[in-house]
C-alpha positions as CSV (number, residue, x, y, z in Angstrom):
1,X,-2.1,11.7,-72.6
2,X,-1.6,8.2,-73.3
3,X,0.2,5.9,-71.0
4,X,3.2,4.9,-73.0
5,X,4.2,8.7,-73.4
6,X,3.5,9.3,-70.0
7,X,5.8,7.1,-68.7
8,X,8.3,8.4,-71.1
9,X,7.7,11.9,-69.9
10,X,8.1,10.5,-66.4
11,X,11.3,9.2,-67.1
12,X,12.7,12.3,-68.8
13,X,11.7,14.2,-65.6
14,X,13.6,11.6,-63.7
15,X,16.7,12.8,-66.0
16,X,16.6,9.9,-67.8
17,X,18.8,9.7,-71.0
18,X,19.5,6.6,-72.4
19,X,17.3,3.5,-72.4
20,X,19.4,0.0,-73.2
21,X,17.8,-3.1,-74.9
22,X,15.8,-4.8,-77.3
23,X,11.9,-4.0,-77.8
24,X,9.2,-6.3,-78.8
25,X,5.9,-6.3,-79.4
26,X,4.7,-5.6,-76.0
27,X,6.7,-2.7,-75.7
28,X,5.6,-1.0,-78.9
29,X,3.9,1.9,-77.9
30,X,6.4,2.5,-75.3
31,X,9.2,2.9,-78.4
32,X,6.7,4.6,-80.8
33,X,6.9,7.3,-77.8
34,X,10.4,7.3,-77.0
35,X,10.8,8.4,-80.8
36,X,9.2,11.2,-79.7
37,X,11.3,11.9,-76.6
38,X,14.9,13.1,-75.9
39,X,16.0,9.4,-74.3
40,X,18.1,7.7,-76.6
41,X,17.8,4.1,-76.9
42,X,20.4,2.3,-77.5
43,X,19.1,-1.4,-79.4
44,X,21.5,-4.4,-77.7
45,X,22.4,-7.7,-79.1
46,X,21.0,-9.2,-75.8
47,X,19.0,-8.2,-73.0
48,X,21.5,-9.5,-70.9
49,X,23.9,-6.6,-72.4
50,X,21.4,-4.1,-72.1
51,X,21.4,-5.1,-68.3
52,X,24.9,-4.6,-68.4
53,X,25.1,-1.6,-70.0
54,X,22.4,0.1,-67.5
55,X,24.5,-1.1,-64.5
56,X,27.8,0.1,-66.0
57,X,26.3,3.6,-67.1
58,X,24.5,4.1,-63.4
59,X,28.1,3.1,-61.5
60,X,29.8,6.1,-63.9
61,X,27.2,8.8,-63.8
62,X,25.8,7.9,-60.6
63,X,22.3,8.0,-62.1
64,X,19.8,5.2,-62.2
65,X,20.5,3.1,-65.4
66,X,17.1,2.1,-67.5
67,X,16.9,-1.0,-69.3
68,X,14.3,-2.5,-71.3
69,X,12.8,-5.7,-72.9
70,X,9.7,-7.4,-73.8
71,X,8.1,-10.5,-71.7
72,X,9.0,-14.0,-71.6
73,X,12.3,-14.4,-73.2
74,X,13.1,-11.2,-73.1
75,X,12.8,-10.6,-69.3
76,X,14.3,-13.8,-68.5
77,X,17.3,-12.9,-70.3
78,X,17.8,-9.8,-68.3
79,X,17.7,-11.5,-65.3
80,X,21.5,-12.0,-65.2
81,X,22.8,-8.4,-65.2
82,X,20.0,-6.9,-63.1
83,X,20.8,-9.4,-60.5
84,X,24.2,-9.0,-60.9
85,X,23.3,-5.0,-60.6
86,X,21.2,-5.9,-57.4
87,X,24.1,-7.8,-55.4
88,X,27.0,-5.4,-56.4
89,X,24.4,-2.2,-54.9
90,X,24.1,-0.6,-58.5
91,X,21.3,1.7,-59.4
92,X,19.2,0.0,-62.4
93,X,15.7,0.4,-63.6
94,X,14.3,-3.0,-65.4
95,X,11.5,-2.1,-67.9
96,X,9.4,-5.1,-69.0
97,X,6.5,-5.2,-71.8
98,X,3.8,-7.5,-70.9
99,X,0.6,-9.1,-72.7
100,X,-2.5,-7.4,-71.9
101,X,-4.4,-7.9,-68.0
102,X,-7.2,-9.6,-69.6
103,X,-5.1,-12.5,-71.1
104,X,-3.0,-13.1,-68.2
105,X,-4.5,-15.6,-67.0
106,X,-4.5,-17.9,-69.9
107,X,-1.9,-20.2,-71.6
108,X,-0.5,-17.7,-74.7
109,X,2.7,-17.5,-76.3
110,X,5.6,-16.4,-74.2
111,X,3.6,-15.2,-71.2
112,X,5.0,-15.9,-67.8
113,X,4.7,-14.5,-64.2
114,X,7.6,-11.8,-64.4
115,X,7.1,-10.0,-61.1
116,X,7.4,-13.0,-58.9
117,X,11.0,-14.0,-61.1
118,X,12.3,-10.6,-60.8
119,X,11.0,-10.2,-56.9
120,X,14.2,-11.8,-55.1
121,X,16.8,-10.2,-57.2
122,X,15.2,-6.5,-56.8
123,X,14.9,-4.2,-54.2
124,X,11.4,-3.5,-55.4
125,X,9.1,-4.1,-58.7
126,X,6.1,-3.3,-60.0
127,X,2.8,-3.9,-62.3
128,X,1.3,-1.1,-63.6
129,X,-2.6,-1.6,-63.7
130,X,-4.1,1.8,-64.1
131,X,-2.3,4.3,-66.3
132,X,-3.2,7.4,-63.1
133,X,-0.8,5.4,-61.3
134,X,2.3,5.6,-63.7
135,X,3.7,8.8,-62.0
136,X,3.4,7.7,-58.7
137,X,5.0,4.0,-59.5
138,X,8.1,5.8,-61.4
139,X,9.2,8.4,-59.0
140,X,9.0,5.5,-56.2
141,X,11.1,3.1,-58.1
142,X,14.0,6.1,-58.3
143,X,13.3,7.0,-55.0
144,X,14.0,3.3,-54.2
145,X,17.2,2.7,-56.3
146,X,18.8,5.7,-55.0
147,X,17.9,4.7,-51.0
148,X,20.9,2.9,-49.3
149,X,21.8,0.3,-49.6
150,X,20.9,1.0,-53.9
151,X,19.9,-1.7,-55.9
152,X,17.8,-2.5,-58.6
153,X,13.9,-2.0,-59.2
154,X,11.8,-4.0,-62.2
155,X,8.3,-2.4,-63.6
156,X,6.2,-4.0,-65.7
157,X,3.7,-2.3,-68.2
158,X,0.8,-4.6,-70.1
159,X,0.2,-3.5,-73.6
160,X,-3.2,-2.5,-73.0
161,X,-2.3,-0.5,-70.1
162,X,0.2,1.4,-72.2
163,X,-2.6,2.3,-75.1
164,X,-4.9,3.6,-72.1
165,X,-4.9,7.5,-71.4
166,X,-4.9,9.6,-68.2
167,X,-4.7,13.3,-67.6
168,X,-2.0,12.9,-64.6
169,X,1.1,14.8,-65.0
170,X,4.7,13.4,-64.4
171,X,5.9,14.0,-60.7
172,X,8.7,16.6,-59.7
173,X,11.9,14.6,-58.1
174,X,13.0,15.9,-55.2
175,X,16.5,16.0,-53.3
176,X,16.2,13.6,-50.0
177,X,17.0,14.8,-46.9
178,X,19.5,12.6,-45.1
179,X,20.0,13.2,-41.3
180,X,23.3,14.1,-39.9
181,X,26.1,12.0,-38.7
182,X,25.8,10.8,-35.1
183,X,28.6,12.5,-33.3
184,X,28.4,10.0,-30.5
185,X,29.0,6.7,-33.1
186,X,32.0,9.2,-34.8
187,X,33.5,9.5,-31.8
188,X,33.2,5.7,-30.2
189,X,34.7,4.8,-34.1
190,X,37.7,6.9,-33.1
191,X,38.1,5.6,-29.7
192,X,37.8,2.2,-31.4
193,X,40.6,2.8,-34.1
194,X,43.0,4.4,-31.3
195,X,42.6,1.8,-29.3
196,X,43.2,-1.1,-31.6
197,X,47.1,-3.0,-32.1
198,X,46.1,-3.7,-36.1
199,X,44.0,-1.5,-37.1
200,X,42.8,-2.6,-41.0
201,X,40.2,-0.2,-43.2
202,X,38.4,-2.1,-45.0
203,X,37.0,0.4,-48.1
204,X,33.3,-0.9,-49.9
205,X,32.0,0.6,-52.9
206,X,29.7,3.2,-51.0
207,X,33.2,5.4,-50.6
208,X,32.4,6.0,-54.0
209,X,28.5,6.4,-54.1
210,X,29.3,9.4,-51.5
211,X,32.1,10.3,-52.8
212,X,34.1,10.3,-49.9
213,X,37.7,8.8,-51.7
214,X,39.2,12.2,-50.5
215,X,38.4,11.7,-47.1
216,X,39.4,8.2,-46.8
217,X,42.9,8.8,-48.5
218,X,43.1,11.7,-46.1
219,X,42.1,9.3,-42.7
220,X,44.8,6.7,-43.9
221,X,47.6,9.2,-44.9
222,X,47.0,10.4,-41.0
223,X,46.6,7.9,-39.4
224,X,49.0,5.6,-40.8
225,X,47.1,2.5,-41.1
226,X,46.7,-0.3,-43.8
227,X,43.9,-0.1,-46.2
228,X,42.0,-2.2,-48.5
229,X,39.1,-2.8,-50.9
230,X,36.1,-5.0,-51.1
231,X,35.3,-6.9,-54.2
232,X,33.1,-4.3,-55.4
């Protein structure tokens, strides 16, 4: 299978549907096989939109949003929205072409050192070097994204890596296990709360990630006590 459609194929099994951005020509094998796949992508104005747009869709659907661009320009210019992504604790996936491992280390048009600009506004990125790895590399940036505190992850496929072939299949995602609440913390929390004179809930953005609006309306309806939001 060749490495371009691979990844594809480990994106759809990743429940991946729509891809945001602008391609180039490091990235065209990668959108010769999304023609072939069920992923939509949706062509920006701006790679800054497409990182936008990814952020925006994950916050609705509570999946990772995927955006893509090619290198130099391109990448820089999604640098904005997937830090922006990062900070607010949004799930995105930043996919970036780049020119071929053999030419990296020369002076060419437009080729720049993306994994150390996108390393402190991600929770984790990645260079894909050998296509058997592709699997691996994809179900880790999810598996990443999705771990609290969310964020963003950046991967970074070379054009010759995506022409290469491999025989590995796409990994199966699986749910994570989270451990129970800690009965003891619960129950210092409450003595906490009773024991304050101005009590103040403060609600952050992961009340909706867990979906836990229903309780905290519940606690405050109880309870009596003042309630606000965070920025985000």
């Amino acid at each position: 299978m060749k490495a371009s459609d691979l990844f594809v194929k480990c994106l759809e099994a990743e429940g991946v549907e729509y891809i945001f951005g602008i391609p180039g020509e490091e990235n065209a094998d990668m959108m010769m096989s999304l023609l072939k796949s069920k992923i939509q992508f949706i062509i920006t104005r701006h790679e800054q939109s497409a990182a936008f747009m990814a952020d925006v869709y994950g916050r609705l659907t509570k999946k990772v949003g995927v955006c893509l661009a090619t290198l130099g320009p391109g990448a820089t210019n999604l640098t904005t929205g997937i830090a922006n992504a990062n900070m607010d604790r949004s799930k995105v996936l930043a996919i970036t072409g780049q020119t071929s491992v053999d030419s990296l280390h020369k002076e060419s048009h437009q080729n720049m050192d993306v994994i150390t600009m996108f390393k402190p506004i991600t929770k984790w990125n990645w260079s894909v070097r050998n296509a058997d790895s592709i699997p691996e590399v994809i179900r880790r940036s999810f598996k990443i994204s999705l771990e609290e505190k969310v964020g963003a992850t950046h991967i970074e496929l070379p054009q010759d890596i995506a022409k290469t072939t491999s025989n590995i299949l796409p990994l199966v995602p699986t749910d994570t296990l989270r451990s129970p609440a800690n009965m003891f913390l619960i129950k210092k929390a409450v003595q906490l709360i009773l024991n304050a004179k101005k009590p103040l809930i403060l609600v952050g953005n992961g009340c909706v990630r867990e979906n836990a609006t229903f309780y905290v309306r519940k606690l405050v309806e109880l309870t009596g006590i003042c309630s606000m939001n965070t920025f985000m």
